[in-house]
C-alpha positions as CSV (number, residue, x, y, z in Angstrom):
1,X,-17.5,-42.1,49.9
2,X,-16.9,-42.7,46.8
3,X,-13.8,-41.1,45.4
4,X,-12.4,-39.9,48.8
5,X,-8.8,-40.1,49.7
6,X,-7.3,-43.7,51.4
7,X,-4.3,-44.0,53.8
8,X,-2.4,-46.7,51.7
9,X,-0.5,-44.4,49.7
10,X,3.5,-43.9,49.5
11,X,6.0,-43.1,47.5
12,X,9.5,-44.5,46.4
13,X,11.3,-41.5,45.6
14,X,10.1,-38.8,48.6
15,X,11.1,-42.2,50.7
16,X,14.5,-42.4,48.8
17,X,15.2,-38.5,48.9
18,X,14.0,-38.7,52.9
19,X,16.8,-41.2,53.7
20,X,19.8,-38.8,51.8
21,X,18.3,-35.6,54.6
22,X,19.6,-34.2,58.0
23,X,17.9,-34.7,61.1
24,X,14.7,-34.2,60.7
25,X,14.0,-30.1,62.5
26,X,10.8,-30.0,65.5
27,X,8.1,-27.9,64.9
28,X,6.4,-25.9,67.7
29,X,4.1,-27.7,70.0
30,X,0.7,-25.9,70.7
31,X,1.3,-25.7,74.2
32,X,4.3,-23.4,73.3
33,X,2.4,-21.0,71.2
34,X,1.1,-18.8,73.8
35,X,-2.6,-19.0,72.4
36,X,-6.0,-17.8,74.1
37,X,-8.5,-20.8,74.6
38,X,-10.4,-20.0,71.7
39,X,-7.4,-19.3,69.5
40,X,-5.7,-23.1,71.3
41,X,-9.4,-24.9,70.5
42,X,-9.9,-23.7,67.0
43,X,-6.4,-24.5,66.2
44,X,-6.1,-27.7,67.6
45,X,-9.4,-28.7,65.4
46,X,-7.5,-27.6,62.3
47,X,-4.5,-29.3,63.0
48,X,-5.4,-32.7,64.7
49,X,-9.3,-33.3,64.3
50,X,-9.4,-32.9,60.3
51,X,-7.0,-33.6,57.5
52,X,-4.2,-35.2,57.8
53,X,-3.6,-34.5,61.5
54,X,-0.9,-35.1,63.6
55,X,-0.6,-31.5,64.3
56,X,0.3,-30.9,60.0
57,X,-2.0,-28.5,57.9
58,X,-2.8,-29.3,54.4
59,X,-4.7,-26.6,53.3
60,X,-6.5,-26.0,49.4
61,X,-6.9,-22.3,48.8
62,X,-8.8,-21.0,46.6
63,X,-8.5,-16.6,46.9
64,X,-6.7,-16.8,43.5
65,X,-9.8,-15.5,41.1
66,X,-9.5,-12.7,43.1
67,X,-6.5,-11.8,43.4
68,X,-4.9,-13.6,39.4
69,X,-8.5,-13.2,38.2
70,X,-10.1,-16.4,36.1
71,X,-7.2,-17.2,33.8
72,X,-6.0,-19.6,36.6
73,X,-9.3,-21.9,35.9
74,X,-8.4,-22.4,31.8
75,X,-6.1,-25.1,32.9
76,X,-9.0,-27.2,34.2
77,X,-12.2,-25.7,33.7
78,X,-13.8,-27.8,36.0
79,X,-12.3,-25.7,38.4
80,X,-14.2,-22.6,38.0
81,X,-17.0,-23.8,39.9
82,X,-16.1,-23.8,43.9
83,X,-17.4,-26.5,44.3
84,X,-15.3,-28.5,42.7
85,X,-12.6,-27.2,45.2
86,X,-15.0,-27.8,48.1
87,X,-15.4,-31.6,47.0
88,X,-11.3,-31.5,46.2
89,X,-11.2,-30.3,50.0
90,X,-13.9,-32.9,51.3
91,X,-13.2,-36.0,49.7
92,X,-9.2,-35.1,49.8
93,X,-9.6,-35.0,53.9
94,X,-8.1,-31.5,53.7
95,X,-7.5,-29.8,57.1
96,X,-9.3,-27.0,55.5
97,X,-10.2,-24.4,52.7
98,X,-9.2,-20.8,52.4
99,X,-11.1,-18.3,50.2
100,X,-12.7,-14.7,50.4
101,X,-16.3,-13.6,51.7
102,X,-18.2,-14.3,48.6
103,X,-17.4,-18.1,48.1
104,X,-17.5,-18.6,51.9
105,X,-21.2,-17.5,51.6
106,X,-22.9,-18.8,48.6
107,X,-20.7,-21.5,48.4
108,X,-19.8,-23.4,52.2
109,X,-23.0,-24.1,53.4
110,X,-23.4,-27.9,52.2
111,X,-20.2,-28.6,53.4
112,X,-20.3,-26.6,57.0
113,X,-19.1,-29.2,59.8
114,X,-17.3,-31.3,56.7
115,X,-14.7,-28.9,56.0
116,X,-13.0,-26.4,57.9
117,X,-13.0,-22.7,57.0
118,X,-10.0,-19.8,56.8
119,X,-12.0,-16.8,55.7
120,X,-9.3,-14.6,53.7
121,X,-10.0,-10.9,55.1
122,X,-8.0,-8.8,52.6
123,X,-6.9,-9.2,49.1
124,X,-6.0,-7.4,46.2
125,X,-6.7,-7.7,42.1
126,X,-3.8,-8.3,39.9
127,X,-4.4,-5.6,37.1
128,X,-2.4,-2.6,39.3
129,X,1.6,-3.3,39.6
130,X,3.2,-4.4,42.3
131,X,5.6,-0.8,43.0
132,X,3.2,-0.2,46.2
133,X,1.1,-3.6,46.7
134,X,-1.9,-3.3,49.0
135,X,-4.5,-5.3,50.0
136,X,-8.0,-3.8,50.9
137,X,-10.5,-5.7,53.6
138,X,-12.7,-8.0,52.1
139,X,-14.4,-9.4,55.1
140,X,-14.3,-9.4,58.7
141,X,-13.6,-11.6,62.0
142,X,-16.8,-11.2,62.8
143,X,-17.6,-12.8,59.3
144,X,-15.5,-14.9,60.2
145,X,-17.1,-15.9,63.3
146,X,-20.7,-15.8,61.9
147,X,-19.1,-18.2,59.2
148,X,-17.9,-20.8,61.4
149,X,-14.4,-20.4,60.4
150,X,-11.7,-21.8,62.5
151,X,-9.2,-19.5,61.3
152,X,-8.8,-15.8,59.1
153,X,-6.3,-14.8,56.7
154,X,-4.9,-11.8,55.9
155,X,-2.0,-10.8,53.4
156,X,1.1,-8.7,54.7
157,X,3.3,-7.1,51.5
158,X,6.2,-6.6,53.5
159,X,8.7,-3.6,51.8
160,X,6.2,-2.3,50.2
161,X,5.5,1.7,50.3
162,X,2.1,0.8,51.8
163,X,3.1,-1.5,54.1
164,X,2.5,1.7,57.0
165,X,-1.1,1.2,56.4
166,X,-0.9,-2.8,55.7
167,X,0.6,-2.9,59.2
168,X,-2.1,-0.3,60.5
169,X,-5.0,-2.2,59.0
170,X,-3.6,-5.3,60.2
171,X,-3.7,-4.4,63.7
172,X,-7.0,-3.8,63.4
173,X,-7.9,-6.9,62.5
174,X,-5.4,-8.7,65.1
175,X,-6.9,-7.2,67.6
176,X,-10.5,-8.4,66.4
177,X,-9.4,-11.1,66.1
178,X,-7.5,-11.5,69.6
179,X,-11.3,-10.4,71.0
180,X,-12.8,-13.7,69.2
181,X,-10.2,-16.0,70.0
182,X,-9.7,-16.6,66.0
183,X,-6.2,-17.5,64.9
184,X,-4.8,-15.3,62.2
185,X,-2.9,-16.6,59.3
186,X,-0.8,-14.1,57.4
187,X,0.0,-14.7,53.8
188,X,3.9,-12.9,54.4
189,X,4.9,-11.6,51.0
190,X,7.6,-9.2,49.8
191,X,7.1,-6.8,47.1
192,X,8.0,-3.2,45.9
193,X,10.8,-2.1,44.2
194,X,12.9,-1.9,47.5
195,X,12.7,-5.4,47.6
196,X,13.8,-6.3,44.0
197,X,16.8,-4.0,44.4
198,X,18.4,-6.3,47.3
199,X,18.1,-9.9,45.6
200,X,14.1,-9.7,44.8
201,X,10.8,-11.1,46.5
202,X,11.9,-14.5,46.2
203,X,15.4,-14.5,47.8
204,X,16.3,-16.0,51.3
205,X,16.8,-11.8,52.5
206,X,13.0,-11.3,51.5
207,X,11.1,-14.0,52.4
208,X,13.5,-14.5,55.7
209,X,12.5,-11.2,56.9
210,X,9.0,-11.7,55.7
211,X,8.9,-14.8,57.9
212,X,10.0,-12.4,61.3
213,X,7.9,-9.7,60.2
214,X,4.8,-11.6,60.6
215,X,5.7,-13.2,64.3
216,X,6.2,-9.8,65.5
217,X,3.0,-8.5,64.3
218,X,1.3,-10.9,65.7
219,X,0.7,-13.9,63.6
220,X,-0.4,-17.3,65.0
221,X,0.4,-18.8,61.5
222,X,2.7,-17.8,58.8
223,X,2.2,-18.6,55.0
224,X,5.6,-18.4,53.1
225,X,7.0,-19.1,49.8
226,X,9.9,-21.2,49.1
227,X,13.4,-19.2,48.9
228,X,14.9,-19.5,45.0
229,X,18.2,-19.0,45.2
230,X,19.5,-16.9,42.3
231,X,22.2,-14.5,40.9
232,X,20.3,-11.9,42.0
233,X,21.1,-12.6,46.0
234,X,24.6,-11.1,45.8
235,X,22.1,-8.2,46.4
236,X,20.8,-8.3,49.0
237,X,21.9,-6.9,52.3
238,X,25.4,-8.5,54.5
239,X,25.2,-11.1,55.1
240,X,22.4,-13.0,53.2
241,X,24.5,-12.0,49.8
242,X,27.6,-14.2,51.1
243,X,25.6,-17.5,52.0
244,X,25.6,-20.7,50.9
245,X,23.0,-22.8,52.2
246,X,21.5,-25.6,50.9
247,X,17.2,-25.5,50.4
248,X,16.5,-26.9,53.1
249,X,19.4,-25.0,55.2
250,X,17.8,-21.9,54.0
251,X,14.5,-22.9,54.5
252,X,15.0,-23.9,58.1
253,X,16.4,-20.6,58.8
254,X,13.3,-18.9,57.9
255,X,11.2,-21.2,59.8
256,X,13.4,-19.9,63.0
257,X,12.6,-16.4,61.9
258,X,9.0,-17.8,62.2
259,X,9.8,-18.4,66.0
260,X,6.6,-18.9,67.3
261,X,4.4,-18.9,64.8
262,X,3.7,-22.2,62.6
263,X,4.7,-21.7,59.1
264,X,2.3,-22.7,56.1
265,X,4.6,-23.7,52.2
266,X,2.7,-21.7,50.0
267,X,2.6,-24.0,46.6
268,X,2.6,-21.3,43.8
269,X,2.4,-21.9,40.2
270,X,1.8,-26.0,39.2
271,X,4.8,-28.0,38.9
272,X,5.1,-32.0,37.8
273,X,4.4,-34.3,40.9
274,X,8.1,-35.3,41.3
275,X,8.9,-31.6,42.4
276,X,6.1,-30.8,44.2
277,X,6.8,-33.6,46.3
278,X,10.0,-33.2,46.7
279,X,9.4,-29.4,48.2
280,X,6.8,-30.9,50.2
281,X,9.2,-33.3,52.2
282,X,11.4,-30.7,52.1
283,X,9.7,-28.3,53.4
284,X,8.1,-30.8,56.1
285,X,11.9,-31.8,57.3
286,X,12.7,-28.1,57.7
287,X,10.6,-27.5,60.1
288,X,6.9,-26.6,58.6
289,X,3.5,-27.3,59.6
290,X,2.1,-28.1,56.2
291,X,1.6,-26.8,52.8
292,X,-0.8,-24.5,51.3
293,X,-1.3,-25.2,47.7
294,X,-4.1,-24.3,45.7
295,X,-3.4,-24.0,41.8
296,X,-0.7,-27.7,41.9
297,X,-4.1,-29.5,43.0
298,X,-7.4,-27.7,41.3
299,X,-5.4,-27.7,38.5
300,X,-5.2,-31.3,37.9
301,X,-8.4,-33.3,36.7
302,X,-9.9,-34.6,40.3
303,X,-8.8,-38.1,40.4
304,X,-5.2,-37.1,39.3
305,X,-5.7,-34.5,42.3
306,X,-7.1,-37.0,45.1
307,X,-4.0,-39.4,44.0
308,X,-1.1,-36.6,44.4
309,X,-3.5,-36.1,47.9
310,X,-3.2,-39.6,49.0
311,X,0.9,-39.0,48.4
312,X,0.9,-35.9,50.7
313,X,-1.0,-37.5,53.5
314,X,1.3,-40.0,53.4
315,X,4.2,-37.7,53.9
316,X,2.4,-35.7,56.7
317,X,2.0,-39.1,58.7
318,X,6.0,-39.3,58.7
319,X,5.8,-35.9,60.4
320,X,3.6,-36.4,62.5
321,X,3.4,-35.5,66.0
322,X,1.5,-35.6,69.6
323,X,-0.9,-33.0,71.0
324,X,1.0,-31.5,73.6
């Protein structure tokens, strides 16, 4: 196919900065996840029969015209039409897409069977603040289902003064979920003004709780960001405002948080290809599953987007490991 990803690629300085690491940390075989059948065969799909494999994720969302509205698509307006995400996701060798009802139905069809589905189920605009973030439903497992998704995701806005009926609404959907044998992803993200008065929504506190959060809610998948260190962590709460942890330290602490559940890099806002594969290695080392990143790829023209591609699935390879 012409323009599809290879599996020649590397890279000299991911390879350079992977010698300087620690022991590399295990990820959580399947077999340990405690998963239904359904949950186990839909899972295993996504994370050994498409993408990279190997039991990694690489995963293109794209939920964010929702949720940033369309001033994400200015920087490549080729990217405003879905399918030039579900070609990026095709011909990339992806291990799937994400995205909300509406682009899972007028836009999937032509590439059912190519490219796996996560139907996002909740999701909010960006126009109210964040004081008391919220997502409404969106869609349903049974969309889901009807879809052929392999997985759904939902959005968790943990310390926020709605999270009583985030976590209400949530169950609802776990249990739905639970009934289809559909593994649920939760996008883990802390927000409200609780949380930026002890270090901030991007601190090692935050996202660290986050992580635990979601596993005991019930998540088979956790999507996280990155913890930033900053002055801002003598904030937070004893004692996450007296450590001093390297990225990766403080990373791998939040993937044991995670316990059980698989944890998903959530990519953020684009960065030059030197850092984002620098977090990606990173990340993988730590102890991740994969990366979910969405605006660092759609962003870039496509052939500058299936070359940084090539580089992850390179990376992933290193990590990878056997069904068991």
């Amino acid at each position: 196919m012409s323009g599809s990803i290879s599996s020649t690629a590397s890279n000299s300085t991911s390879s350079a900065s992977a010698a300087a690491m620690p022991a590399r940390r295990p990820r959580p075989a399947l077999s340990e996840l405690g998963l239904t059948p359904g949950k186990r065969t839909r899972l295993k799909r996504l994370l050994y029969d498409h993408g990279p494999g190997g039991g990694t994720l690489l995963v293109l969302p794209i939920d964010q015209g929702l949720e940033h509205g369309p001033v994400d698509f200015f920087e490549n307006p080729d990217a405003l039409d879905p399918d030039y995400q579900y070609r990026l996701a095709r011909d990339g060798r992806f291990s799937a897409i994400a995205l909300h009802i509406g682009l899972a139905e007028k836009y999937f069809t032509p590439y059912a069977g190519e490219v796996p589905l996560i139907l996002k189920l909740n999701g909010k605009t960006s126009i109210p603040p964040d004081t008391e973030a919220f997502s409404a439903l969106t869609g349903s497992v049974e969309d889901a289902v009807r879809l052929g998704a392999d997985a759904v995701g939902y959005t968790v806005y943990v310390g926020s003064p709605a999270q009583d009926r985030d976590f209400a609404q949530f169950q609802q959907v776990r249990a739905e979920a639970d009934r289809f044998g559909m593994p649920v992803i939760v996008w883990a993200y802390p927000r409200g003004d609780a949380v930026a008065k002890r270090g901030g929504k991007e601190s090692l506190y935050a996202i660290d709780y986050a992580a635990r959060v979601a596993l005991e809610l019930g998540a088979d998948i956790v999507k996280i960001n990155y913890p930033v260190r900053s002055e801002k962590d003598q904030l937070s709460p004893p004692p996450y405002n007296t450590l001093s942890l390297t990225p990766e330290a403080a990373f791998h602490k939040v993937v044991q948080s995670a316990g059980r559940a698989l944890v998903l890099v959530s990519g953020g806002e684009k960065v030059d290809d030197v850092a984002l594969l620098t977090k990606v290695r990173s990340s993988m080392h730590a102890g991740a599953t994969g990366i979910i990143f969405g605006r660092n790829l759609w962003q870039r023209p496509r052939d500058k987007a299936l070359a940084l591609t090539r580089e992850l699935h390179a990376i992933f390879r290193e990590y990878a490991q056997p069904l068991s």
